[in-house]
C-alpha positions in Angstrom: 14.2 3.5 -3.9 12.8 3.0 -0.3 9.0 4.1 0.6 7.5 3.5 4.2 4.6 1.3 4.1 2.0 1.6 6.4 -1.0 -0.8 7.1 -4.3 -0.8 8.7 -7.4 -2.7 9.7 -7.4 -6.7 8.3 -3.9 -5.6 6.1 -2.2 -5.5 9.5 -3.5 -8.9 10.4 -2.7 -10.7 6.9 1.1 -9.1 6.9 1.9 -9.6 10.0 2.9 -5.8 10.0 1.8 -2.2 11.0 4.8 -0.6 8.8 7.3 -2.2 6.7 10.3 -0.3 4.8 10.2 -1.7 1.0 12.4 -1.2 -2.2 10.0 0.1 -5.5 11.2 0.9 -8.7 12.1 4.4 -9.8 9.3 6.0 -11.3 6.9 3.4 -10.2 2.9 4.2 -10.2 0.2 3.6 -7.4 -0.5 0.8 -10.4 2.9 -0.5 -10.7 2.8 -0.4 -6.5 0.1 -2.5 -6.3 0.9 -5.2 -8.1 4.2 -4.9 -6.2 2.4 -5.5 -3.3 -0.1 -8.4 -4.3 2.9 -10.1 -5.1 4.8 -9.4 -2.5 1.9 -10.4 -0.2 -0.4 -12.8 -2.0 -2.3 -13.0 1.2 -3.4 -9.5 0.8 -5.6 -10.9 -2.7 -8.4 -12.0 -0.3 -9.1 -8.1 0.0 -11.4 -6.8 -2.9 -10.3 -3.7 -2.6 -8.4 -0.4 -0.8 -7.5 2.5 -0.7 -4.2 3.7 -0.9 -2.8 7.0 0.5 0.3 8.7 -0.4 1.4 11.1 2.5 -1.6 11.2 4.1 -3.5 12.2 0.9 -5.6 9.3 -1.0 -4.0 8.5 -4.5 -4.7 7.8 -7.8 -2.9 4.6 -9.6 -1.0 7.1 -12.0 0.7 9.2 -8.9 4.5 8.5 -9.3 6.0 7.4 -6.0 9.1 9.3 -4.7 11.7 8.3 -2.9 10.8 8.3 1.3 7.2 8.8 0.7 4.7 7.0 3.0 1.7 5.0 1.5 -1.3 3.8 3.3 -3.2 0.6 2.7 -6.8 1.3 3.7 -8.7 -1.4 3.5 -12.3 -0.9 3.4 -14.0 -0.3 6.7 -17.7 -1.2 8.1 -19.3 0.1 11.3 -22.7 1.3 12.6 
């Protein structure tokens, strides 16, 4: 099945990408996802960690993924 990938902050820079289309499993986890994506991506292993956001709602890595659904990579952000 198709989800909509969306990316932000230092995720943009180390795709190369804003939003990407990809192909997951059915029935696949935030879990299975992310694994998906590190090796997908291996350049996305020099983040420590993210968030990641299933239709504009954070998730948890035992939300099942539908098909069309829009995830977020959120990497962590600093400021002041």
């Amino acid at each position: 099945m198709n989800i909509k990938l969306l990316l932000f902050g230092i995720t943009t820079d180390l795709v190369g990408a804003s939003n990407l289309e990809i192909a997951v499993a059915e029935a696949s986890t935030i879990s299975n996802f992310k694994s998906l994506l590190k090796k997908t991506y291996p350049q996305l292993k020099k983040i420590d960690s993210y968030a990641i956001a299933v239709n504009e709602a954070y998730a948890t890595n035992d939300l099942v993924l539908k098909e069309n659904d829009v995830v977020a990579v959120i990497p962590p952000v600093s400021g002041g």
